[in-house]
C-alpha positions in Angstrom: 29.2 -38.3 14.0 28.0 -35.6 16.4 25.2 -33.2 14.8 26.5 -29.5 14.3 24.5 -27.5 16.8 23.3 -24.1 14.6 20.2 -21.7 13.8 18.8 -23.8 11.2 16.1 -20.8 10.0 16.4 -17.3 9.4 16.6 -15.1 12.5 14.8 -12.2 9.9 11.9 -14.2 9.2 11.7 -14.7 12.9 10.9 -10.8 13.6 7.6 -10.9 11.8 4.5 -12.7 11.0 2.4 -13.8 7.9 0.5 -10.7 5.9 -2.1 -10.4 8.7 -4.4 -9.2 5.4 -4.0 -11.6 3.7 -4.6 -14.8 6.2 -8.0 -13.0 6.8 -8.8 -13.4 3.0 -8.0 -17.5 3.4 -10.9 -16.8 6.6 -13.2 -15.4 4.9 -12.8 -17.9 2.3 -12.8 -20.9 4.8 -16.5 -19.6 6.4 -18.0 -17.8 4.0 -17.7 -14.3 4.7 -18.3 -11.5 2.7 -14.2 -10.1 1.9 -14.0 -6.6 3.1 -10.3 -7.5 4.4 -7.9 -7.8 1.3 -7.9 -4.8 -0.8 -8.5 -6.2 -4.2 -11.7 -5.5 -6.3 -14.2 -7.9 -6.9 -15.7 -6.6 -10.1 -13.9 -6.7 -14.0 -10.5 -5.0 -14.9 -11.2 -2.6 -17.9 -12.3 -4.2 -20.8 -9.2 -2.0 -23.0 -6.1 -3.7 -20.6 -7.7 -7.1 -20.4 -7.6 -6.9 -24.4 -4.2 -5.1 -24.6 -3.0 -8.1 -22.5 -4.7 -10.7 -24.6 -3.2 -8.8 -27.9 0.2 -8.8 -26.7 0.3 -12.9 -26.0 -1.2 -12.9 -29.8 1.5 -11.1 -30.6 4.4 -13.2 -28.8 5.6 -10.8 -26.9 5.9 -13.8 -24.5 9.6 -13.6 -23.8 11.7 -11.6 -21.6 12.0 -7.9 -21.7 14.4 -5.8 -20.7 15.1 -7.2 -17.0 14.8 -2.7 -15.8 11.5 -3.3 -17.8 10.1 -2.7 -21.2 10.7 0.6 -23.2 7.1 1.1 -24.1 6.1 0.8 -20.3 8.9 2.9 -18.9 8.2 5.7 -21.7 4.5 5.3 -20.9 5.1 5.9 -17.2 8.0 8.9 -17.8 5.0 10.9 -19.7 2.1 10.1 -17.5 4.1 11.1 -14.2 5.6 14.4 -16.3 1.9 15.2 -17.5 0.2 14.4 -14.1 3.2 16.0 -11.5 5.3 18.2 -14.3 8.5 16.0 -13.3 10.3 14.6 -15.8 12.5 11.3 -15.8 15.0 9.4 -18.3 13.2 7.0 -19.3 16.5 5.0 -19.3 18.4 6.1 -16.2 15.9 6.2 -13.7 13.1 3.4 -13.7 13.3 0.1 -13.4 9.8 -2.1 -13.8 9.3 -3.9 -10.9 7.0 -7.5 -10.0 4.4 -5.0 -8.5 4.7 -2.6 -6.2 5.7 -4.6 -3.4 8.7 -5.8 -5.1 9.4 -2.2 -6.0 9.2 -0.9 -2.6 12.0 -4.3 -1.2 14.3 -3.5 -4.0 14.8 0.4 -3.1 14.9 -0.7 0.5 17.6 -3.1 -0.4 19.3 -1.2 -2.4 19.7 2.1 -0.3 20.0 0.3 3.4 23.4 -0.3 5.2 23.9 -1.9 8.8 23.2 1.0 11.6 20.8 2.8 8.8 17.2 3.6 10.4 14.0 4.6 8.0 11.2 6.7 9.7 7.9 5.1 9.4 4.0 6.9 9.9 2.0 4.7 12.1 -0.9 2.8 11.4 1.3 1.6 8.3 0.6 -0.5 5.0 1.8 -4.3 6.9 4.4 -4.9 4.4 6.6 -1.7 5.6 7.5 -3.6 8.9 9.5 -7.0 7.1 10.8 -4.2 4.8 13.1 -2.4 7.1 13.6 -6.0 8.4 14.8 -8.2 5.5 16.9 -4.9 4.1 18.3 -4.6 8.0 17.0 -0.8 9.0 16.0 0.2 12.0 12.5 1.5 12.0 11.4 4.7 13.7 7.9 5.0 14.3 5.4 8.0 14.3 1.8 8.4 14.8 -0.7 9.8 12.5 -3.6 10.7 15.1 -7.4 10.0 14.9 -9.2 11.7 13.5 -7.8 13.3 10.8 -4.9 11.5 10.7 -2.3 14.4 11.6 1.2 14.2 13.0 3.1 16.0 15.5 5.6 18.0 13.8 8.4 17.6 16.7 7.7 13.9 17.2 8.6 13.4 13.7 11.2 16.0 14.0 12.9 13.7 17.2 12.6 10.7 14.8 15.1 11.9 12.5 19.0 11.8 12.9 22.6 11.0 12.1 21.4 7.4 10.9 18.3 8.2 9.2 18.7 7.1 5.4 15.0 7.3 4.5 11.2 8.2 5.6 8.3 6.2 4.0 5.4 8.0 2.9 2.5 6.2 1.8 0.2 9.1 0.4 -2.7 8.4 -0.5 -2.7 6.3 2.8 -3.4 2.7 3.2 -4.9 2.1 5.9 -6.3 5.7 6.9 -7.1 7.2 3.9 -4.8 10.3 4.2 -3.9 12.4 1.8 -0.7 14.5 2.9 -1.1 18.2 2.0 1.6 20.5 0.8 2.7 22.1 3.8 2.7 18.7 5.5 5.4 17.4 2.4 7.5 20.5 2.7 7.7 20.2 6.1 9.2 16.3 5.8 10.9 17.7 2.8 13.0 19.9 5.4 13.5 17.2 7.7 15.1 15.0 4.5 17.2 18.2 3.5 18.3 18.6 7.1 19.2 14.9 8.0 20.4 13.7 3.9 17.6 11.1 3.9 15.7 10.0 0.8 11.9 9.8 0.5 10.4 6.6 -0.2 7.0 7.2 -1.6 4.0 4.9 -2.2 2.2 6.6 -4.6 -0.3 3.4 -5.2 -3.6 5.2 -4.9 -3.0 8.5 -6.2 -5.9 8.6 -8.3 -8.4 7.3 -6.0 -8.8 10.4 -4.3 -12.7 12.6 -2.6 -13.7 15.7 -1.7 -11.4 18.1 -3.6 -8.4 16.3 -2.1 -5.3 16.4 -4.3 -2.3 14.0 -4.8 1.0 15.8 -4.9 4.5 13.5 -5.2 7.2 14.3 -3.0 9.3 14.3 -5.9 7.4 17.6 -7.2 8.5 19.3 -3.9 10.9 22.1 -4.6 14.6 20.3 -3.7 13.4 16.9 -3.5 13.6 15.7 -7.4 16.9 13.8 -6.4 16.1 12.9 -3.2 12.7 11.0 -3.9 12.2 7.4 -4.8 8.6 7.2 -5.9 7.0 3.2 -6.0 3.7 2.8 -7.8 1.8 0.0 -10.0 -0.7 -0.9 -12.2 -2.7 -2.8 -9.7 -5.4 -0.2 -7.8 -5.7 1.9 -10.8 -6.1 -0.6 -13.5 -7.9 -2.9 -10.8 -5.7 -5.7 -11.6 -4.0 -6.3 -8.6 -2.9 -10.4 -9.7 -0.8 -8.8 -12.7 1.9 -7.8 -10.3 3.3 -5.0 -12.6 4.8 -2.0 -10.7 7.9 0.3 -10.8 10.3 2.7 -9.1 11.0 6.2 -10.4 14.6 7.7 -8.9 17.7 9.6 -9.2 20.2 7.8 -11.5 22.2 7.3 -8.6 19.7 4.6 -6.7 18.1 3.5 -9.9 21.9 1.5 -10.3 21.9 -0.4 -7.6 17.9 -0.8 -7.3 18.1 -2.1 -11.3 20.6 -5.0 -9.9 19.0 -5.9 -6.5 15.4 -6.2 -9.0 17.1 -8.5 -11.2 18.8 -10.6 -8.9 15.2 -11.2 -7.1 12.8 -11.5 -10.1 14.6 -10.7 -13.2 11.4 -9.1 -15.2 7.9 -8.6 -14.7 5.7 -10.5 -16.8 6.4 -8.8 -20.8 2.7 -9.2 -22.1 1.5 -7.3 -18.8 4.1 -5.1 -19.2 2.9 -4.1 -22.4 -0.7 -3.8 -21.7 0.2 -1.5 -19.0 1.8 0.5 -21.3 -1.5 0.7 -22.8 -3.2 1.7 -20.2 -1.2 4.8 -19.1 -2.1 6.1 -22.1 -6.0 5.9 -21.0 -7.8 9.2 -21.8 -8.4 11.5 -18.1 -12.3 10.8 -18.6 -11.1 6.9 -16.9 -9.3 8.4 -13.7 -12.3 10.8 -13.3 -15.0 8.1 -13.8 -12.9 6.0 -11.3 -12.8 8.2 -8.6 -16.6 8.9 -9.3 -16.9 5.3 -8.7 -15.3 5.2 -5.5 -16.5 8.3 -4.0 -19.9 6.3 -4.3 -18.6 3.4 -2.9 -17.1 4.9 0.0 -20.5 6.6 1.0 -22.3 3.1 0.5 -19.7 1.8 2.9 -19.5 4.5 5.4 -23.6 4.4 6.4 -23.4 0.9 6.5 -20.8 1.2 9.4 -23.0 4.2 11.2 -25.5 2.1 11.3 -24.0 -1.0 12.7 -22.4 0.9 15.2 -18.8 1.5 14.3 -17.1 5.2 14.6 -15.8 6.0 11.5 -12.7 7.7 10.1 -14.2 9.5 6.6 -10.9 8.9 4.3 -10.2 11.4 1.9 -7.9 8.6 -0.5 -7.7 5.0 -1.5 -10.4 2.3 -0.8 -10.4 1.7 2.7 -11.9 2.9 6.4 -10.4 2.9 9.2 -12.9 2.4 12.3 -13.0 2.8 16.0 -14.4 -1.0 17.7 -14.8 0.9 21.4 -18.9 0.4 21.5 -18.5 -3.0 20.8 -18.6 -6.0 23.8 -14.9 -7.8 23.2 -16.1 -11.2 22.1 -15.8 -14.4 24.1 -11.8 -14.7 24.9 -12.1 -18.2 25.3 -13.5 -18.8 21.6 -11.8 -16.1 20.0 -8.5 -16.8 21.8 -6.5 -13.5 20.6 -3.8 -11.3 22.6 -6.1 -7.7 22.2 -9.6 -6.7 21.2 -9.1 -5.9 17.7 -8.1 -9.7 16.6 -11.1 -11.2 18.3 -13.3 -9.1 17.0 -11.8 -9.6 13.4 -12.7 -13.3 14.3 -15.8 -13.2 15.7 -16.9 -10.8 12.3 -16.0 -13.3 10.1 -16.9 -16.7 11.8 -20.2 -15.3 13.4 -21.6 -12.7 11.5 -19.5 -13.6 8.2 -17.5 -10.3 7.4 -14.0 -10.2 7.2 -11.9 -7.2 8.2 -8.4 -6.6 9.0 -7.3 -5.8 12.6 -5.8 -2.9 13.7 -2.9 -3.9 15.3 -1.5 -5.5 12.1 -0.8 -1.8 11.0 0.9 -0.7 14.8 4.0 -1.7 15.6 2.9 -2.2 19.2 -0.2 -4.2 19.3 -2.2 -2.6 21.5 -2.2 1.1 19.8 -4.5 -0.9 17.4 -6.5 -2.8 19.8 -9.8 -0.5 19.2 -9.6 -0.8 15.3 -10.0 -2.8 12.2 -10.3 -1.8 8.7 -12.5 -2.4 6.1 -12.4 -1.8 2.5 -14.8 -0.8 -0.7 -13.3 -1.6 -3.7 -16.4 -4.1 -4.0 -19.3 -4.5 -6.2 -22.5 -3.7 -5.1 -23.7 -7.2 -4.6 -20.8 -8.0 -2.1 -21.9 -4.2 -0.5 -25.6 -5.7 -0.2 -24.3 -8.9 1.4 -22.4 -7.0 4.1 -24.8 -5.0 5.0 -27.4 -7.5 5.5 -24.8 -9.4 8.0 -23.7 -6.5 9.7 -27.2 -5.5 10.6 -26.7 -8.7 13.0 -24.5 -6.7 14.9 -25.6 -4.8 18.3 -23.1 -2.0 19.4 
């Protein structure tokens, strides 16, 4: 019998690449490198989860919760985001405990997006946003933040929305730049949202890894955005557990339905001892978050000489763990060796096979290559040792 003739594999997965991030962390790995790509700390979770987690096993809480998530989590979270942002949430109406953040951020996606819906999207973007809007089926509109403070043009984001815009993504603090979007700046979207009946999807990850006086505010804090926000957030930068893959989605009752089944159907439940360690550790005193950003604002400092000296132009970011950087002085390494489409990628590969640092490449976070072609980030949430080690090889480098 005659073989049917078909598309055997996705046409979705087709559209997009493996985490660019998170191949550079198998490099580094492969050669040697010092990590500055992945953004994952190097150094021990707090002594107070790691023992809540070990506590809860003891205690068998081994089985599954609640597949929306476990009521000592989602009332932990409902007073930590009332007490940090004054909004409050039902604790059983509008969360729903997600396998990290990145799992929170595909079920909203999934559960909001219809054919012919598009989703505005800041660019240089956190990777993952991109096979978002593609595995849910939006159209993505794209925007630029601009160097070097990371602004937007209010009438090019303005021309993005329309009559088939169902959401924006805001990713404040930033991953990769390190912005932190200020009040006038969220009001201003905030119209835009009102205007066009859009939600807000907002990736609140790093809000308490913040420097210089710079403040987190939720979009869901914004005067006549309570019901039109969808705030994602996790245990993982805060807590510095990143593997535990505990993370959540706070929104209207409305979204919270169909995000609670599209959740279930892909995971079912996060893992119930983490789950109740995390509950734990929202309930850590405000001394933690203050010592943590003390922590970071030195680590950023550490990181950002380092790169003055070796050459690169920096991009001082005022959230999160990570720098942005500008490769221009830099000779583009040997195209023949480093066999790579732009600049940026061959760099990234002649860092971390030459000089033995790995970094990600700018054009992961573009959605046209070549508007990252001068850039690559690296990141700080490293112990000093692995600082001392990247220093040393940088020094190598001649701008």
């Amino acid at each position: 019998m005659a073989q049917i003739s078909r598309r055997m594999l996705s046409a979705k997965a087709e559209q997009f690449t493996e985490s660019v991030i998170r191949e550079m962390t198998r490099l580094a790995m492969k050669h040697g490198a010092v990590n500055l790509s992945q953004g994952f700390p190097d150094f021990a979770a707090p002594e107070e989860i790691k023992e809540a987690a070990r506590k809860a096993i003891a205690d068998d809480i081994n089985q599954y919760a609640i597949t929306w998530g476990a009521k000592p989590l989602r009332d932990a979270i409902v007073e930590k985001f009332e007490r940090t942002q004054g909004v409050k949430y039902d604790a059983e109406r509008e969360i729903t405990i997600c396998c990290g953040s990145t799992e929170a951020m595909m079920s909203a996606m999934m559960a909001i997006i219809n054919p012919g819906d598009e989703i505005v999207v800041f660019e240089p973007f956190y990777e993952n946003y991109g096979p978002d809007a593609i595995l849910s089926g939006a159209t993505p509109r794209f925007v630029k933040l601009r160097t070097p403070d990371w602004s937007f043009d209010e009438e090019e984001l303005s021309a993005a929305f329309g009559p088939h815009t169902k959401a924006i993504i805001l990713n404040t603090p930033n991953n990769p730049t390190g912005k932190v979007f200020t009040r006038a700046e969220l009001e201003f979207i905030r119209d835009l949202c009102v205007r066009w009946n859009a939600y807000c999807i907002t990736d609140e990850i790093y809000e308490h890894i913040l420097y210089d006086g710079a403040k987190h505010i939720s979009m869901a804090c914004i005067d006549g955005m309570r019901d039109r926000t969808i705030v994602i957030n996790g245990l993982s930068k805060t807590y510095s557990v990143t593997g535990w893959r505990v993370g959540w989605v706070l929104a209207p009752p409305e979204p919270t339905q169909p995000i609670r089944k599209v959740h279930d159907f892909l995971t079912v439940g996060a893992a119930a001892p983490l789950q109740q360690a995390g509950a734990s550790a929202l309930h850590f005193p405000q001394s933690y978050y203050d010592k943590l950003a003390g922590s970071y604002t030195a680590k950023r400092e550490r990181l950002l000489k380092i790169l003055e000296r070796s050459g690169f132009t920096v991009f001082k970011p005022r959230g999160a763990y990570y720098i942005m950087t500008d490769i221009s002085r830099f000779a583009d390494p040997d195209p023949v060796r480093f066999r790579a489409d732009t600049k940026d990628v061959r760099f990234a590969r002649y860092l971390v096979e030459t000089i033995g640092v790995a970094v990600v490449p700018g054009s992961s976070f573009y959605n046209n290559a070549q508007d990252g072609a001068s850039q690559v980030r690296f990141t700080f949430c490293k112990k000093e040792e692995t600082l001392v080690a990247a220093e040393e090889r940088l020094s190598k480098l001649r701008a």
